[in-house]
N, C-alpha and C positions, 0 to 999 in steps of 0.2 A: 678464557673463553671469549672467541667473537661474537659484539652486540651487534644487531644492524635494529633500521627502525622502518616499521611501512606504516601506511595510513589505509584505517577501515573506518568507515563515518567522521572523515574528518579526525581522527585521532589517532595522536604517536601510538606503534603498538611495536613491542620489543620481539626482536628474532635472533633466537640464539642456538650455538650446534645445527644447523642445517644446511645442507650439501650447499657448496660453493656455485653451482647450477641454481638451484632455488633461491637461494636469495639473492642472485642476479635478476629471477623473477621476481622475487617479491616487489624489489626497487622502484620498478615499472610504476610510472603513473597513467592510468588509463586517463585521460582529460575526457574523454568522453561519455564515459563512467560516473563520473565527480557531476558533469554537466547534465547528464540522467536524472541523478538525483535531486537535483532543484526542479528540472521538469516535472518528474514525477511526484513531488510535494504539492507543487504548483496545481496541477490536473486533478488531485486527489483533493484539495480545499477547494478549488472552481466547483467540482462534483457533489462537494457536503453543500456549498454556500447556494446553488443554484432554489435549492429548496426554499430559500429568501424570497426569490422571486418566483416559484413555481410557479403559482396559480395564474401568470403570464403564460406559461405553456401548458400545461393542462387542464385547465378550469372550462376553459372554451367550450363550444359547442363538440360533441364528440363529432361530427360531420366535418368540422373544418380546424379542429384542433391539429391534426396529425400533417402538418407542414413542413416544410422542409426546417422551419425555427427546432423541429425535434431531434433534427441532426445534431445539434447542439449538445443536449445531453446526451447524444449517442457516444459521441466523442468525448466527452469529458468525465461521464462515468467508465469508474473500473479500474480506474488509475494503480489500485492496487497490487496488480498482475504487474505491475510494472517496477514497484519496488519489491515486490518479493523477486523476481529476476536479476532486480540490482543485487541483492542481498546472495542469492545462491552464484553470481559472477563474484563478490567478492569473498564468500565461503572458500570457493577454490582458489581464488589469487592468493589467499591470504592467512586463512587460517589451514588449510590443509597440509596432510603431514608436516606441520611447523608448531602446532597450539593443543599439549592434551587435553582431551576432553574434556576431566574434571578444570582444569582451568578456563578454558573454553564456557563453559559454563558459570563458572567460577565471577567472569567477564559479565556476560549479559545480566546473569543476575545481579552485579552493582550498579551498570549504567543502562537496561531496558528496563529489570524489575523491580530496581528501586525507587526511579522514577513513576514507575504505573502506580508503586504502593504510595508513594506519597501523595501524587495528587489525584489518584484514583478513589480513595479511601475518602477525603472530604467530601468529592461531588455523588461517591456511593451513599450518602448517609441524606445529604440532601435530595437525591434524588426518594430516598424511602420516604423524607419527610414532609417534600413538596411537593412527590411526583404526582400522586399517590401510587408506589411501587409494591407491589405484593405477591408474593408466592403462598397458594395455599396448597397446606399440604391433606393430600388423598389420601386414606390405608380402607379400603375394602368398604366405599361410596360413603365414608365419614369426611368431611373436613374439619382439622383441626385448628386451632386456635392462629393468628398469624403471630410472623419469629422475625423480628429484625435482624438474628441471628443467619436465619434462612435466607431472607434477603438477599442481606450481606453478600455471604457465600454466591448467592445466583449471580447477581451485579457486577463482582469481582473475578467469577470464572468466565464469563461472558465478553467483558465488558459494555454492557447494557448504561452504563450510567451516563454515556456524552459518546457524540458521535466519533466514529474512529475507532473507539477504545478497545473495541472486538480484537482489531489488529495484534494486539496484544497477549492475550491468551491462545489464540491460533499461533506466532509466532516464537511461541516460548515450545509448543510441541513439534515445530521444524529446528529449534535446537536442540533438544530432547534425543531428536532423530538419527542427529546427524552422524553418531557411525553408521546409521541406514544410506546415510551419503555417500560416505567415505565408501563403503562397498560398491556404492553406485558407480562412482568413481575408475574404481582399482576393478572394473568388469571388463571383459573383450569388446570389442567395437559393437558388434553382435548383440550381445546380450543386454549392454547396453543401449543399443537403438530399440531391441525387446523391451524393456523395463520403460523406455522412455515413453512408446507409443501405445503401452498399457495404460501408462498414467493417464497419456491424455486420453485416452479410452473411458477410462473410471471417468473423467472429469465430465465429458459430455453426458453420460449418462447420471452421475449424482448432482450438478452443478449446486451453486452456493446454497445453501440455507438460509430459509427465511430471519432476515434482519441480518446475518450473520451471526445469529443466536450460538452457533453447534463448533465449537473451537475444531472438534473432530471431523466433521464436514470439512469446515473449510483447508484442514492439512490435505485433505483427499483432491478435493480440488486444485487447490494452488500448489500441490506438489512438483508439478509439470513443468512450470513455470522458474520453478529452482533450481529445478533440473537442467532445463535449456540455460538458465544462467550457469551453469557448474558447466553446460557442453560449449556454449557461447564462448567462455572464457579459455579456454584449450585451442576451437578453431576460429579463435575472431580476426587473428590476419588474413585469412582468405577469405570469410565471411564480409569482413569493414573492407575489404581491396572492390567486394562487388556494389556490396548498398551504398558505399558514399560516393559511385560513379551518379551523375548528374541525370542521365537518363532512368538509372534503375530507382533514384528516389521520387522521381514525379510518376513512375510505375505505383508506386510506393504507396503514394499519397492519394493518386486516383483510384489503389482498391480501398484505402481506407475509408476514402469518402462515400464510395460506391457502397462498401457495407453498413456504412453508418445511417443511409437514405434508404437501404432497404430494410435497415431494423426502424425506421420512423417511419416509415411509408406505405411499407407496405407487409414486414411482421406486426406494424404497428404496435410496437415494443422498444421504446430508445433506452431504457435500465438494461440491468443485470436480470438476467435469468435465476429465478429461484427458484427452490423445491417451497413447498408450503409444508404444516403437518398433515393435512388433509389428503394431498398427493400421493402419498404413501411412497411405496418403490417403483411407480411404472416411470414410465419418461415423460418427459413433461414440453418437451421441446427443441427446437436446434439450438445450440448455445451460440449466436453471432457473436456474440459478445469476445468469447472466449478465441476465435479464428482474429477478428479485430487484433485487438490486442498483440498476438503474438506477430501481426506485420504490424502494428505499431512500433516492438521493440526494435524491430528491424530498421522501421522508418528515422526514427532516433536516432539511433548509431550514428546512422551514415550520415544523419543533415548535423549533428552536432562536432562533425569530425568539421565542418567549416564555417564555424561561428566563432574560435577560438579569439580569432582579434578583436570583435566589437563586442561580443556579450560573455567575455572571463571571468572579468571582475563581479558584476553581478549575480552571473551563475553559481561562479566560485562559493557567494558570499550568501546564497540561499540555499547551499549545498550542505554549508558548514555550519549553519543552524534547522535543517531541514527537520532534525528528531525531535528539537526543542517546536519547530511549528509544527508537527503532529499533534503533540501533546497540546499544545495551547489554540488550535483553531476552533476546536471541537466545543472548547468553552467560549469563545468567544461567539462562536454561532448560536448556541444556547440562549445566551444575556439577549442576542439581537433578538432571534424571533420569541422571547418573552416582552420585549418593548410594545406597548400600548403603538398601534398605527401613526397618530401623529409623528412618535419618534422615530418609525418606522417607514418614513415616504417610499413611496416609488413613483419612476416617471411613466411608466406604460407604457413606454418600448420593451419589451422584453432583454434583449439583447444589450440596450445599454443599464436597464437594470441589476443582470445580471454580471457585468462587466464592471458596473460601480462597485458593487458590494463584494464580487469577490476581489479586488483591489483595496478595496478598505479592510476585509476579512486578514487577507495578507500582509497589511500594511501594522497595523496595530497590532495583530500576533508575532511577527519579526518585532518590532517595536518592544513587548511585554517579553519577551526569550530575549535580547539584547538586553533589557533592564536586570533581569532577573539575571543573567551571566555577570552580569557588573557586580553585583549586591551579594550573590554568594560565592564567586571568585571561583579558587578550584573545585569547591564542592557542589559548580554548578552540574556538573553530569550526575550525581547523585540525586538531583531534584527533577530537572529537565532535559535530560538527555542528551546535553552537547555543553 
């Protein structure tokens, strides 16, 4: 039987019996793809660390808060849209008709869900014990006693205990899904662009949940987004022949800017759009957020098709440990803003505030996922994810 090998997050993954066409595709290395990935790591710790420095941009007077400095988080939250994208581009390059399900699964569950139980479960206990974290539970306007047990359970199906972690339980029900994919897939052009521009339909109208609390919200939402990765992946020659022309990425770049100064300026909203519980089902607002975004991935593509020579190697090298800084930013943000202020300076420019820290946030969590790769060798994807 022929073996071939592709890479999905940085890791050999075995293809074997699959049409001589396909795994000509598999071989393909998208560079631009690999180079996504460290951007999109990169945007998503800028976006938790900014919170270091917040009170530089929102604390202000409300009259003269809402500056163009709000652009700032306009752009750098939501990052998330952007690896769930990655992740449904390489669903299709990679694991489609080549990886059965149960194995497929088989997969995430050693190196996504192993990793969350491992170092999920410590900072879920701490969190109970120092947060003070509590579920009380309701039956018919009694509460009952509190359950470290219940907790537990909420913290872990959430991810509630350290920032990020949500990602995780949302992302386990997009593999879950995925012969929902696979149909998506194997549909006519047709029903396919149908199904696609429902999604984003539902997405506008329910957008994220408050904290990212609702793992089921959030598949609803960022389904769309997997999807244009899964459609992305199929027409990206014609797609990357238009956005990495020179002209069409400074297009690119001035709506992204342009949406970014109208969500801080003048929706006066540079976050994510949420539902609250209070909200209920009506709509709640236009989602910029969500428009952003999807000419971001576009933006990317193209400008990353021409960095290959000077920024490879470092790309490369924040690509191939990108799962391992998911997991370890989110604590290392934690320990900061628990730091008593002394330890905690800021200079008072916002910007180079935020600029420091998320640099240091970055620096020492690649640092701590490099040490930890060292010290448990192969069985570092078992702990950390790469």
């Amino acid at each position: 039987m022929n073996h071939i090998t592709s890479v999905q997050d940085g890791h050999a993954i075995e293809l074997s019996a699959a049409p001589e066409k396909v795994r000509a595709k598999a071989r393909e290395h998208v560079a631009y793809i690999e180079y996504f990935r460290a951007v999109a790591i990169i945007l998503i710790v800028c976006g938790h660390t900014y919170a270091l420095s917040w009170t530089h941009f929102a604390d202000e007077d409300p009259q003269t808060r809402l500056t163009w400095l709000n652009v700032i988080p306009a752009l750098i939250t939501g990052g998330t849209a952007y690896f769930v994208f990655i992740s449904g581009f390489l669903y299709r390059q990679v694991f489609y008709g080549r990886t059965p399900y149960g194995e497929f699964m088989r997969k995430k569950a050693l190196y996504v869900g192993l990793p969350y139980l491992v170092l999920a479960t410590p900072l879920a206990f701490a969190e109970i014990w120092l947060g003070p974290f509590y579920v009380t539970a309701v039956k018919e306007g009694v509460a009952y006693p509190h359950s470290t047990f219940v907790d537990f359970i909420v913290l872990f199906s959430t991810g509630r205990m350290v920032t990020a972690y949500w990602y995780i339980p949302f992302i386990f029900l997009v593999f879950l899904a995925s012969p929902l994919f696979d149909r998506f897939i194997e549909l006519s052009r047709g029903w396919r662009a149908a199904a696609f521009a429902a999604s984003i339909g539902l997405a506008f109208w329910i957008v994220r949940p408050a904290e990212n609390l609702n793992p089921a919200q959030c598949f609803f939402y960022f389904a769309n987004f997997y999807m244009f990765g899964i459609l992305f992946c199929e027409y990206r020659k014609p797609i990357m022949e238009l956005v990495s022309r020179p002209l069409v990425l400074t297009a690119l770049g001035a709506v992204i800017l342009a949406i970014a100064s109208v969500q801080a300026m003048i929706m006066q909203f540079p976050g994510n759009l949420e539902r609250l519980p209070a909200d209920g089902l009506g709509f709640v607002g236009f989602d910029a957020m969500l428009v952003q975004k999807y000419i971001g991935v576009l933006f990317f593509c193209g400008l990353l098709t021409h960095v290959a020579g000077w920024m490879k190697r470092p790309l490369s090298f924040v690509a191939e440990h990108s799962f391992g800084l998911f997991f370890v930013h989110g604590v290392v943000i934690a320990i900061l803003m628990r730091l008593p202020a002394p330890l905690s300076p800021h200079i008072g420019e916002p910007m180079i505030d935020l600029a420091i820290y998320s640099g240091f946030v970055i620096a020492i969590s690649l640092a701590i996922v490099v040490i930890a790769k060292y010290v448990t060798g192969k069985y570092s994807r078992y702990i950390i994810g790469c």
